[in-house]
BAKOL-799785 format. One line per field, with one value per residue (C-alpha): y, z, x negated; residue number from 1; residue in three letters. Coordinates in steps of 0.25 Angstrom, whole numbers, plus 2048, in hexadecimal, padded with zeros to 3 digits. Example, Ala and Ser with C-alpha at 12.3 -4.5 7.8 and 13.67 -1.06 7.14 Angstrom:
BEGIN
py [7EE 7FC]
pz [81F 81D]
px [7CF 7C9]
nr [1 2]
rest [ALA SER]
END
This chain:
BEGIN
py [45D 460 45F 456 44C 44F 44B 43F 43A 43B 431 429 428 426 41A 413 40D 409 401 3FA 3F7 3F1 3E8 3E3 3DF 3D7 3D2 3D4 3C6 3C3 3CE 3CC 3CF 3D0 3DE 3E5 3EC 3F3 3F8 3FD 402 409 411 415 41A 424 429 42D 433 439 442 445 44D 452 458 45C 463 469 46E 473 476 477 480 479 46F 465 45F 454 451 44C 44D 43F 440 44C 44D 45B 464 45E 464 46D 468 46D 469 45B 456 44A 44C 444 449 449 456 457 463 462 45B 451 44D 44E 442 43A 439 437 42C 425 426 41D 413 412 411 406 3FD 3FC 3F9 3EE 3E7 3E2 3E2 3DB 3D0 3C2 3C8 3C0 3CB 3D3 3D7 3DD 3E4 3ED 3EE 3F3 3FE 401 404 40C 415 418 41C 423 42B 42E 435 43E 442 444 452 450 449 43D 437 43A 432 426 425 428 41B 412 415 410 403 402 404 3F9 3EF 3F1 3F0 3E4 3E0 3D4 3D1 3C3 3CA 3CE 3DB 3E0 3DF 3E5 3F1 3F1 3F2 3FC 406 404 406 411 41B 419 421 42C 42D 42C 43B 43E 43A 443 44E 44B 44B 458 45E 458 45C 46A 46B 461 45E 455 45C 463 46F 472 46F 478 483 484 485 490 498 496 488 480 473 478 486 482 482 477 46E 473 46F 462 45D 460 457 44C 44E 44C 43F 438 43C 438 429 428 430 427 435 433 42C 424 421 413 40B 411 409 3FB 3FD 3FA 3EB 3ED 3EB 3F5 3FC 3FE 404 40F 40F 410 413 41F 425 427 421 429 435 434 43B 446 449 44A 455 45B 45D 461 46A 477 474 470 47A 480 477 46B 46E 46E 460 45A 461 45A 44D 44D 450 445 43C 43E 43C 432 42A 430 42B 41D 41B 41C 40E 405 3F9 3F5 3FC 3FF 404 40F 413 413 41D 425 428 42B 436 43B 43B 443 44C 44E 450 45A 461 463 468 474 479 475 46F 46B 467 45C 457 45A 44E 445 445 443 439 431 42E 42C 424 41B 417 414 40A 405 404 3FE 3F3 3F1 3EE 3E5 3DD 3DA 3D7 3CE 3C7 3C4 3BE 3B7 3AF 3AD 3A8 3B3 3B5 3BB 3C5 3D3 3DA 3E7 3E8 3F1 3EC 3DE 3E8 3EF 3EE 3EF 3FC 3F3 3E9 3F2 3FF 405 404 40A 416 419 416 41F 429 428 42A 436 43B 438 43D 44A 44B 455 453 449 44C 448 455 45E 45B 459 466 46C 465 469 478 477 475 47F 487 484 484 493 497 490 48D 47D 47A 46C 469 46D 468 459 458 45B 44F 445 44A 446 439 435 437 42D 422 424 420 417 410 411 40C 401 3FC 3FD 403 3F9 3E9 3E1 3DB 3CD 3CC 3BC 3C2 3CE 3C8 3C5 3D4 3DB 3E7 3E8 3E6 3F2 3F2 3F6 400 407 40E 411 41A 420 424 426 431 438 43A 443 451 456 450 45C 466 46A 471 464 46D 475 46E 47D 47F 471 46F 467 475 47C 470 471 47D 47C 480 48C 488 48B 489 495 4A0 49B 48E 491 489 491 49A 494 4A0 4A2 490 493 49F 499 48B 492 499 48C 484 484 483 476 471 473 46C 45F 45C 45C 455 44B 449 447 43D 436 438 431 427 422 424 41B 40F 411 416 40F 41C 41A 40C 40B 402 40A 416 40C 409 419 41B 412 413 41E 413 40A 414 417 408 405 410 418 40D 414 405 400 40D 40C 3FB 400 40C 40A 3FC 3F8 404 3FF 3EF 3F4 3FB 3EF 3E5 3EF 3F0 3E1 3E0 3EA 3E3 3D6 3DA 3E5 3E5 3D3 3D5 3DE 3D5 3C8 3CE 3D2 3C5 3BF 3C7 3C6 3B5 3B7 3BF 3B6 3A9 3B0 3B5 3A7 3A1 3AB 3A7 399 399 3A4 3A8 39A 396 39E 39B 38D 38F 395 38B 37F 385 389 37A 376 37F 378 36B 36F 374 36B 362 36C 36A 35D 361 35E 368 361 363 373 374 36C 377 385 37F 37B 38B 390 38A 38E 39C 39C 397 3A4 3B0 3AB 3A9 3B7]
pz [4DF 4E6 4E1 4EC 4E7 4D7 4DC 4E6 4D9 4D1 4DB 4DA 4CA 4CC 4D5 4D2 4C3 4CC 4D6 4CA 4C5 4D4 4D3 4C7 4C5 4D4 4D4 4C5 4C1 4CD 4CB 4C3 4B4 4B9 4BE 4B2 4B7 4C4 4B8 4B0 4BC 4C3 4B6 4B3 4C3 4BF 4B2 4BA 4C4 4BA 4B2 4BF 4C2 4B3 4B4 4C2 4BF 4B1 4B6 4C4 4C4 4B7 4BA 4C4 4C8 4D3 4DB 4E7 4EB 4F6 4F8 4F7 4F8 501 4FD 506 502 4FA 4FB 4ED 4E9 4F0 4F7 4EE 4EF 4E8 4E6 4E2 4DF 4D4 4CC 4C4 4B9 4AD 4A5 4AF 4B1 4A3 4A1 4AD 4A4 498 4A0 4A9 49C 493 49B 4A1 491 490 49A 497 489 48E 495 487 480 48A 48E 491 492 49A 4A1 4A2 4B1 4B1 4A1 4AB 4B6 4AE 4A8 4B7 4B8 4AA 4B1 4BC 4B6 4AB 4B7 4C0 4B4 4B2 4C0 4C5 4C8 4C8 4BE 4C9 4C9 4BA 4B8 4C1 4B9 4AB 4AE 4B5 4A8 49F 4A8 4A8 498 498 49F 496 489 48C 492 488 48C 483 478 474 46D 478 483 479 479 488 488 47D 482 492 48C 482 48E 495 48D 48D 49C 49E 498 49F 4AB 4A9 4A6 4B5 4BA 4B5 4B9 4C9 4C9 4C5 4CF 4D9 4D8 4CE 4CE 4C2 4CA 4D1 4C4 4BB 4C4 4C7 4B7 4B8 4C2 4BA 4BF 4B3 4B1 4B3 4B0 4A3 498 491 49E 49D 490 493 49C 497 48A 493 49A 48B 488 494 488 47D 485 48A 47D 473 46D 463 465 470 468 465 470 46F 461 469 473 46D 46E 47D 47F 475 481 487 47A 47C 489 488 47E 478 485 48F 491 485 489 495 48C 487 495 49B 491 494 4A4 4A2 496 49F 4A0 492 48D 47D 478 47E 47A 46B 46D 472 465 45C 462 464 454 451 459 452 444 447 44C 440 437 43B 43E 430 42D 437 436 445 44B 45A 452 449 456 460 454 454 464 463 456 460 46C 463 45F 46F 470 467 46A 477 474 469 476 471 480 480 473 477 484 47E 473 47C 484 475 470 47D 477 46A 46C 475 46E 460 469 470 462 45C 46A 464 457 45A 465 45A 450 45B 45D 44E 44B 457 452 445 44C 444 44D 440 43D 445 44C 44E 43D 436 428 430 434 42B 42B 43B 43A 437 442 44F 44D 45B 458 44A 44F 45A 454 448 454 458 44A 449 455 453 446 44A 443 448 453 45B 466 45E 454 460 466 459 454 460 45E 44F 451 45D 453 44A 455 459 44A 449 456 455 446 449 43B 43A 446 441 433 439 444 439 431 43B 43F 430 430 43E 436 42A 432 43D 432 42B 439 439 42C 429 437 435 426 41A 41B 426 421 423 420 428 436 433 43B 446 449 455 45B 469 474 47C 488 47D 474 47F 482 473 472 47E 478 46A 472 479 46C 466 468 473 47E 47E 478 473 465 45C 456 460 46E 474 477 47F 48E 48C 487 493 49B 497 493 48F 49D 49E 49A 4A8 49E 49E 491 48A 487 489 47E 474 47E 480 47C 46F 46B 470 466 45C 45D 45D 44F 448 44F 441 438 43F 442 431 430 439 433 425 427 431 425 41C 424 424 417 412 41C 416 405 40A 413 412 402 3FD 3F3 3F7 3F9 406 400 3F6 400 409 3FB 3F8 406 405 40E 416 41B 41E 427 42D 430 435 440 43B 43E 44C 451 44A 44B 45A 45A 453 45A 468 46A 461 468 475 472 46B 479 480 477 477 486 488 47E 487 495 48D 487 48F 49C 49E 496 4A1 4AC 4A5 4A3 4B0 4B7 4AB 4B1 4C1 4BD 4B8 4C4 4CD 4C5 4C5 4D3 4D7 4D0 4D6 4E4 4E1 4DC 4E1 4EF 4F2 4ED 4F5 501 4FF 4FA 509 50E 507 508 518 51A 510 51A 527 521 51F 52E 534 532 53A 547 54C 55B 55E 564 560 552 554 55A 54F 544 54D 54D 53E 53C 542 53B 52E 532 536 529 521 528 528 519 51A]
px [6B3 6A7 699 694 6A0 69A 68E 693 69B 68C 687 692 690 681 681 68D 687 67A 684 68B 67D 67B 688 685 677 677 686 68B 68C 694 69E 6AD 6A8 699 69E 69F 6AC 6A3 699 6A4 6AC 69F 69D 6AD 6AC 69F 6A5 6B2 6A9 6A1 6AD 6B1 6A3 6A4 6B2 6AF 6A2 6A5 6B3 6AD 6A0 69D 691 689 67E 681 674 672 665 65C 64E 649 63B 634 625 625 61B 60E 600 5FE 60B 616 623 628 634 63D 64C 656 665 672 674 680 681 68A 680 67E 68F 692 687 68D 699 691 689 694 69E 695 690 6A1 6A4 696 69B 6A9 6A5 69C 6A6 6AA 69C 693 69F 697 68A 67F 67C 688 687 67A 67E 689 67E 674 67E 681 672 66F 67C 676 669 66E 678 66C 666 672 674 665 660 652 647 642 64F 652 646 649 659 651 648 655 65A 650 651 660 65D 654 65B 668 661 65B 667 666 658 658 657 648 64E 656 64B 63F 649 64B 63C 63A 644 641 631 633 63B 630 629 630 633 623 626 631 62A 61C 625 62D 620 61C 628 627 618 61C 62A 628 636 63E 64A 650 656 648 640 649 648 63A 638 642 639 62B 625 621 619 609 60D 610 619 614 615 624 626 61E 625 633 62E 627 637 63E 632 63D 647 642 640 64E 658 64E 648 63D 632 637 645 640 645 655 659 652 65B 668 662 66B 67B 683 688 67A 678 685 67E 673 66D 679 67F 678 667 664 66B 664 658 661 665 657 655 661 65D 651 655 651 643 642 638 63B 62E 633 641 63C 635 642 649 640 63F 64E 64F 644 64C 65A 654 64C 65A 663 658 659 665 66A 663 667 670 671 67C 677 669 671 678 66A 662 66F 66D 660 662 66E 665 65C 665 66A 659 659 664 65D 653 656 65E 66C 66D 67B 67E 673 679 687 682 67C 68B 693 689 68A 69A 698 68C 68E 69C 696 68C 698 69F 692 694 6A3 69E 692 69B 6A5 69A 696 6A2 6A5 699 698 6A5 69E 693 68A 67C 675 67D 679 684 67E 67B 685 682 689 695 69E 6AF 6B1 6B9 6C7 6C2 6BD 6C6 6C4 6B4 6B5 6BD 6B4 6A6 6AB 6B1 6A1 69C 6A2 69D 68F 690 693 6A2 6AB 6B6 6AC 6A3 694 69A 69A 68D 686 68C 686 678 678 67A 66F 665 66A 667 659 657 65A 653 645 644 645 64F 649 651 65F 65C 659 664 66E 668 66A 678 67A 670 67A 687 682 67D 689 693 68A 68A 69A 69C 694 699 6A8 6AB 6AB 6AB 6A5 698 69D 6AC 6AC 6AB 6B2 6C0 6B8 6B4 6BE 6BF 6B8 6BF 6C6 6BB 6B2 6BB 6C0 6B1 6B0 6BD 6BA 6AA 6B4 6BE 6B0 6AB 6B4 6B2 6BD 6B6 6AD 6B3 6C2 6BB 6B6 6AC 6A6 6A0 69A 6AA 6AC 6AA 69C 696 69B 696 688 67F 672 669 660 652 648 63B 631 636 62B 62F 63E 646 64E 659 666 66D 665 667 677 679 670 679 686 681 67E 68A 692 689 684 691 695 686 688 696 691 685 68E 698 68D 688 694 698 689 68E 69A 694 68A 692 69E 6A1 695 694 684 67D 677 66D 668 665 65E 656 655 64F 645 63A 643 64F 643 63F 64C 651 642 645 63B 630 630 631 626 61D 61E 61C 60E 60A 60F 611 607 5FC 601 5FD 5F3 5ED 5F2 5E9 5DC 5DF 5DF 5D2 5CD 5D0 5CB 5C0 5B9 5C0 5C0 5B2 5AC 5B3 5AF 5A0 5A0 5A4 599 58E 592 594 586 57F 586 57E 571 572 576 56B 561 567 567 558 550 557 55B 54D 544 54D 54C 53D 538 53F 53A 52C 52F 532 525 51C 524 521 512 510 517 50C 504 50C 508 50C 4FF 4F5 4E8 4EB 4F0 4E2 4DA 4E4 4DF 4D0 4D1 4D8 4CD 4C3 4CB 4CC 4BE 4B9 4C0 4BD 4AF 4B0 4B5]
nr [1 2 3 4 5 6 7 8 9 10 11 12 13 14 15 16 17 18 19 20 21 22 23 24 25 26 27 28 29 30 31 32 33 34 35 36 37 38 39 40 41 42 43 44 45 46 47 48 49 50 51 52 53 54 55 56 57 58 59 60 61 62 63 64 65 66 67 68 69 70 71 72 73 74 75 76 77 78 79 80 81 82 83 84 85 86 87 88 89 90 91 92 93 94 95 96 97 98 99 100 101 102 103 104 105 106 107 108 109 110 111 112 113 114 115 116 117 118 119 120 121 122 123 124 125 126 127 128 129 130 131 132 133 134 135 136 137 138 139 140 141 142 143 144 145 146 147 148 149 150 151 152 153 154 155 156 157 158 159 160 161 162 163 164 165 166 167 168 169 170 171 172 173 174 175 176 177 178 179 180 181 182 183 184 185 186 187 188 189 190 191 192 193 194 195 196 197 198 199 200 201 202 203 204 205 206 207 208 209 210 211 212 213 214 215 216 217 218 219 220 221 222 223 224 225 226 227 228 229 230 231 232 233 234 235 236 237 238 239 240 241 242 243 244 245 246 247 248 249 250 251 252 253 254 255 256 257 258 259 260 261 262 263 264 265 266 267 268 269 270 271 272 273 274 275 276 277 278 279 280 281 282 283 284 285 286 287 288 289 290 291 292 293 294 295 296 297 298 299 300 301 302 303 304 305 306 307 308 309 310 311 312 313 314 315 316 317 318 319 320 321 322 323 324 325 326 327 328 329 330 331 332 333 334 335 336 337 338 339 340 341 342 343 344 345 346 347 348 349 350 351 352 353 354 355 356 357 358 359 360 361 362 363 364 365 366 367 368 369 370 371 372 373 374 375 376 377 378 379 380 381 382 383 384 385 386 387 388 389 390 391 392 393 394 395 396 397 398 399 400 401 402 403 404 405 406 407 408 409 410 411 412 413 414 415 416 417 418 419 420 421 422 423 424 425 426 427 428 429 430 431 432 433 434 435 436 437 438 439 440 441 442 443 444 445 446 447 448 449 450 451 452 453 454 455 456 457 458 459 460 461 462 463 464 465 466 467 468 469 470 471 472 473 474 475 476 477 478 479 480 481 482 483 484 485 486 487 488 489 490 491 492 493 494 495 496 497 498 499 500 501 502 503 504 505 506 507 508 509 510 511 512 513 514 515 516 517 518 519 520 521 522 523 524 525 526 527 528 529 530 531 532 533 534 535 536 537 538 539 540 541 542 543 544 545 546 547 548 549 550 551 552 553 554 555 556 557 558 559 560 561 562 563 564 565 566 567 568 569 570 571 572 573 574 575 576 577 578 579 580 581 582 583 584 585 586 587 588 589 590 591 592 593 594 595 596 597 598 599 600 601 602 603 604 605 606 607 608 609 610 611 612 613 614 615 616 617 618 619 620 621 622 623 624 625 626 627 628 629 630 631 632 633 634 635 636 637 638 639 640 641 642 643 644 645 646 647 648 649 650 651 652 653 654 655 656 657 658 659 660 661 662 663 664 665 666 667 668 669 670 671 672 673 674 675 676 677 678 679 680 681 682 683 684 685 686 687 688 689 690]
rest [UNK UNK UNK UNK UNK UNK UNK UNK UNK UNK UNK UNK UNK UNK UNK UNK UNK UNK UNK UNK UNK UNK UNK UNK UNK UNK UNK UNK UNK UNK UNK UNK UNK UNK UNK UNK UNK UNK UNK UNK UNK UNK UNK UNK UNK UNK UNK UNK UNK UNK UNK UNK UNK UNK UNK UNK UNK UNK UNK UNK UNK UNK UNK UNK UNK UNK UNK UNK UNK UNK UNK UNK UNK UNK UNK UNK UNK UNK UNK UNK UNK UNK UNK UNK UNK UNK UNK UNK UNK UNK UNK UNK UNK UNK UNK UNK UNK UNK UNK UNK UNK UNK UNK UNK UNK UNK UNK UNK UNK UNK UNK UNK UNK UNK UNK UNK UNK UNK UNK UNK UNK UNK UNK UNK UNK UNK UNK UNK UNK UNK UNK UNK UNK UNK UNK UNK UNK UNK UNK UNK UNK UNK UNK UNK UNK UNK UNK UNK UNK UNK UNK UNK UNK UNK UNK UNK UNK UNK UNK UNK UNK UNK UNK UNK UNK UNK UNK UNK UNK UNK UNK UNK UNK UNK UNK UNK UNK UNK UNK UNK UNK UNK UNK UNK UNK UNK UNK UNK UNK UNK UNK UNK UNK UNK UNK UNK UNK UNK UNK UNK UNK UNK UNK UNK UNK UNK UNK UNK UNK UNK UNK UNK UNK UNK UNK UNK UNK UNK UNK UNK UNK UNK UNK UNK UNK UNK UNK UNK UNK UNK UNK UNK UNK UNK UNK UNK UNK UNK UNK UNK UNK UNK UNK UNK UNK UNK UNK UNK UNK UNK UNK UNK UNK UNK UNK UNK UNK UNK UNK UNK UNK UNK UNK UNK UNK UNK UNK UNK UNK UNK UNK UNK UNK UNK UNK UNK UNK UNK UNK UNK UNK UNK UNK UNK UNK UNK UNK UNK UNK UNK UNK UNK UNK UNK UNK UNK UNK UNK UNK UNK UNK UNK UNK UNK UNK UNK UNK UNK UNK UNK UNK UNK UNK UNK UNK UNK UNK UNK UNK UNK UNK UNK UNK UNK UNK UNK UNK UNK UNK UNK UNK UNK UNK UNK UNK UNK UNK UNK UNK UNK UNK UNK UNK UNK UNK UNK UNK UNK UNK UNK UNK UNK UNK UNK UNK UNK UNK UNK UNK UNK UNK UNK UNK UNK UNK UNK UNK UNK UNK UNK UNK UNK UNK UNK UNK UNK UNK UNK UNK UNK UNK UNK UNK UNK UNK UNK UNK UNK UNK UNK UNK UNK UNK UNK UNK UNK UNK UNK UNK UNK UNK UNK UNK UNK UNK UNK UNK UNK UNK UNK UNK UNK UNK UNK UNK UNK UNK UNK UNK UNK UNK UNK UNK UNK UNK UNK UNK UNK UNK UNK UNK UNK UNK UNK UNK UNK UNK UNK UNK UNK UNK UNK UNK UNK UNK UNK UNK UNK UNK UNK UNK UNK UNK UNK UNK UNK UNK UNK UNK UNK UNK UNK UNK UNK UNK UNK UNK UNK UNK UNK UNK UNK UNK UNK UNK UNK UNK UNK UNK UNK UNK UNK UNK UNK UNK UNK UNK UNK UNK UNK UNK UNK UNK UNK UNK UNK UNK UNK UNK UNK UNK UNK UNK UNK UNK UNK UNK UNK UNK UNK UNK UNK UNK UNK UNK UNK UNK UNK UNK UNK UNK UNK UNK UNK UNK UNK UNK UNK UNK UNK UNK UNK UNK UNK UNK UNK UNK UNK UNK UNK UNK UNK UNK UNK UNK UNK UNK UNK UNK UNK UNK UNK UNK UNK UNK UNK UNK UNK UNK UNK UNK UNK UNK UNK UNK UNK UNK UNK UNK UNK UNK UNK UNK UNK UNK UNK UNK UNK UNK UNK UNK UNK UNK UNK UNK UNK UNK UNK UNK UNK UNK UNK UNK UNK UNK UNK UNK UNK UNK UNK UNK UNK UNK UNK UNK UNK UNK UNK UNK UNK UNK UNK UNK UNK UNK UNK UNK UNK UNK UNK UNK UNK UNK UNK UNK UNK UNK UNK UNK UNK UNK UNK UNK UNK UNK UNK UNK UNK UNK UNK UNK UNK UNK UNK UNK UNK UNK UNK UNK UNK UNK UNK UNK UNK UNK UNK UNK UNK UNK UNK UNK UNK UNK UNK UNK UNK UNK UNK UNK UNK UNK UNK UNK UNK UNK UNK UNK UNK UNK UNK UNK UNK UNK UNK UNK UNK UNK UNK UNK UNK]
END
């Protein structure tokens, strides 16, 4: 197979999501089952088409980078500038066909699994359209070669986002969390967008390939590293918006107010990764200093979502804090330099992941159901302390959200072992080459802190009793359109998908898939070498392998004492913890911090402003129409009284001295005579006087 017919089938898996999306959302409801089978259908044919470029391009050209472009805007050559040009074109690379698969396989596995969960739904047409349309952004992502076009799929995405979280727009929660997370992205991607802009101004060009080897030769931001630097951060701040990295992690946990499949969607898979990805492409021109910020706010990130997690009750919101510690932990990874143990986490966790949301959709739609025929509408059926005993009743979804939990967990023999294993001893690492211990020393607490609330989640979910033994009967397994995804996520989370030895991924085929790529950044800001992390990493691999599976089945072990033995009462380590567990299920008041320093600066602007535009700016407009009311009255006045006046006064007295001489004119010439005699005597008498 050629590479013109590899990059022919990358068309084909681009557009055919945006097609369904067409279908759908103007004929949908007039379609055979509102034409969920052409969604379902359109997204089985990409995923074919997408392991037949994997195993065609690993197997065949395993070495190179295929690219199609056209010019599609020809500025020619600009005074002082330089000749500008605008491409746009497809490049396929390992990194990019392996997330094809990752992509087109998840959002296969959503739909399938929402023909059972979203049956009867008002709006269940445009529920498939708008999958077809988060596909086709999150695909145009993927496959882009240069910044423009990455930035155009990255703001489709956060529309497709928006549009399915809010998919159940009566309800005020669900749209406020449409809001917040379409507002919050767009934070970050003002960054991400300056930082694009820095990087056109400098290159002229938006293509990685062109950019990338100009930093190769010398040509840097202003001549300066810092710019460099700059810019890669301003790059990662479109990162931090879209994988929820702190502080912008806020609007990720609201957003589980959409569809339980949006959420394994969405929100586990693939948007979110889309943040890990963008560092991963741009990871060559990622100088050492912004590297180490990357590192720290990946770190941040994953306690900050362990930490939380351990408190909550709502099922979907234990699941949402323990993507964004995983996503921290994929940030991370990324940034001490342990490059393909991050991408290799962010493929593993898009399995386990998206199962244990679909799981929690099983749970929640036979929770649903049950107390539906109870005609229960109080009870919440997303609360775990409302759960307990569904082991015996939904077996399939015990076996694979425990299969899940183990993966997440980082236990050996599953897939989350191997990349977290990899993660762990990346830090070790970095530790022992630049002196960062902190950062080891805390990604091993939450691999622990993951284990405990991972199985606190499993237990008090499926273990023990059911909380209410009346609508226990009432409970069923979901139906097969719904297992089926969830064995198949179960299978992919077990380790010989990716490497035939269950405790070291470096000998597996991803490893020889994906390297880490040479750094073009000047030597003076270079990261740590490659060859000095890699033979670092390999020295600390079984000490951190021994490490994360003890600290794992600690975890697990404190687990089961606590919920499942009951050796430990829960309630008086919530008492013990006092202010701290407060903390912890409050989310760490990030909420209400930003409510009173952003939201509450922003109407705090808002009302100074309109005190401003009614005080000072009406005032001056008010005094100003006030005076010109008042000049108009005097100048009025002054025409009406003294212009008109001596107008009408010379007329008045014109008409007076008419009146006077027209006594004089007789008409009769005796009398003018008799009035020049009499003048002349007059005059006569005064000069002789004089």
């Amino acid at each position: 197979m050629t590479s013109d017919t590899l990059i022919q089938f990358a068309l084909y898996i681009l557009f055919l999501p945006l097609l369904g999306f067409l279908l759908l959302i103007f004929f949908g409801k007039r379609l055979p089952r509102q034409g969920d089978w052409i969604a379902t259908g359109i997204l089985g044919v990409t995923l074919l088409l997408s392991l037949i470029i994997l195993f065609v391009k690993l197997l065949s050209y395993p070495a190179e980078t295929f690219i199609s472009q056209f010019t599609w805007i020809d500025f020619g050559d600009v005074p002082f500038i330089g000749p500008i040009s605008v491409e746009l074109g497809i490049m396929l690379d390992n990194l990019s066909v392996i997330m094809l698969v990752v992509v087109t396989l998840v959002s296969f596995l959503v739909h399938v699994f929402s023909i059972g969960y979203m049956q009867g739904d008002v709006r269940y047409s445009r529920y498939f359209a708008y999958l077809g349309l988060f596909s086709f952004s999150m695909l145009g992502i993927v496959i882009t070669h240069n910044f423009l076009m990455m930035y155009i799929f990255w703001e489709l995405v956060g529309l497709s986002s928006y549009l399915l979280i809010g998919h159940w727009y009566e309800k005020k929660t669900a749209s406020d969390a449409a809001k917040k997370a379409f507002i919050v992205n767009r934070i970050g991607d003002a960054g991400m967008f300056v930082g694009i802009m820095i990087i056109f101004v400098t290159f002229s060009t938006f293509t990685f390939e062109k950019i990338f080897d100009s930093i190769a030769v010398g040509t840097i931001p202003f001549g300066s590293e810092a710019w460099l630097t700059a810019a890669g951060i301003l790059i990662f701040c479109g990162a931090i918006g879209k994988s929820a990295q702190f502080p912008l992690h806020t609007w990720l946990p609201d957003a589980m107010e959409g569809p339980t499949p949006v959420s394994a969607l969405i929100h586990a898979a693939t948007m979110v990764a889309a943040g890990v990805y963008l560092i991963a492409r741009t990871f060559t021109i990622m100088t050492g200093d912004a590297l180490m910020v990357i590192t720290y706010i990946g770190l941040i990130t994953a306690i900050i979502g362990a930490v939380i997690a351990i408190t909550q009750f709502d099922i979907k919101k234990v699941l949402a804090y323990s993507t964004i510690s995983q996503l921290g932990y994929m940030v991370m990874a990324l940034g001490t330099g342990a490059f393909t143990a991050g991408f290799f986490h962010l493929v593993t966790h898009a399995s386990f992941k998206a199962g244990l949301f679909l799981g929690s959709g099983s749970v929640i739609h036979a929770m649903h159901e049950a107390l539906h025929k109870k005609h229960d509408h109080q009870t919440d059926p997303q609360d775990i302390r409302n759960m307990g005993g569904l082991k015996k009743k939904m077996p399939v979804t015990y076996l694979t959200f425990l299969i899940f939990t183990l993966a997440i967990s980082g236990v050996p023999f599953t897939s989350g072992f191997l990349s977290k294993d990899e993660i762990l001893a990346g830090t070790l690492g970095f530790a022992s080459v630049t002196g960062h211990y902190l950062v080891p020393v805390l990604a091993f607490l939450v691999a622990g802190l993951t284990a405990f609330y991972m199985f606190r989640l499993l237990i008090l979910t499926f273990h023990g009793d059911h909380a209410d033994s009346s609508r226990e009967n009432d409970i069923h397994e979901s139906p097969g359109v719904m297992t089926i995804p969830l064995i198949i996520f179960a299978a992919l989370s077990l380790w010989f998908f990716y490497s035939f030895n269950p405790f070291g991924a470096s000998s597996g085929w991803f490893y020889a898939a994906i390297e880490r790529p040479m750094s073009v950044v000047p030597s003076v800001v270079q990261p740590v070498a490659a060859e000095v992390f890699k033979d670092a990493v390999h020295h600390a691999h079984t000490l951190a392998m021994v490490l994360s599976i003890l600290i794992a089945g600690l975890g697990i072990l404190f687990a089961f004492v606590v919920y499942h033995f009951r050796r430990v009462d829960a309630d008086r380590l919530k008492n013990a913890a006092g202010p701290l567990y407060d903390f912890s299920y409050n989310k760490l008041y990030f909420d209400e911090m930003y409510d009173r320093s952003v939201v509450g600066g922003t109407m705090g602007l808002s009302n100074l402003s309109k005190w401003f535009d009614d005080t000072i700016i009406d005032g001056i407009v008010n005094g100003s129409a006030a005076i010109t009311r008042w000049w108009s009255a005097f100048t009025g006045r002054f025409d009406n009284v003294v212009i008109d006046g001596l107008v009408n006064f010379s007329a008045y007295f014109t008409g007076f001295i008419g009146l006077i001489l027209r006594k004089f004119q007789t008409g009769k010439v005796q009398t003018y005579i008799v009035f020049v005699i009499f003048s002349i005597i007059v005059f006569f008498f005064i000069f002789r006087t004089l």
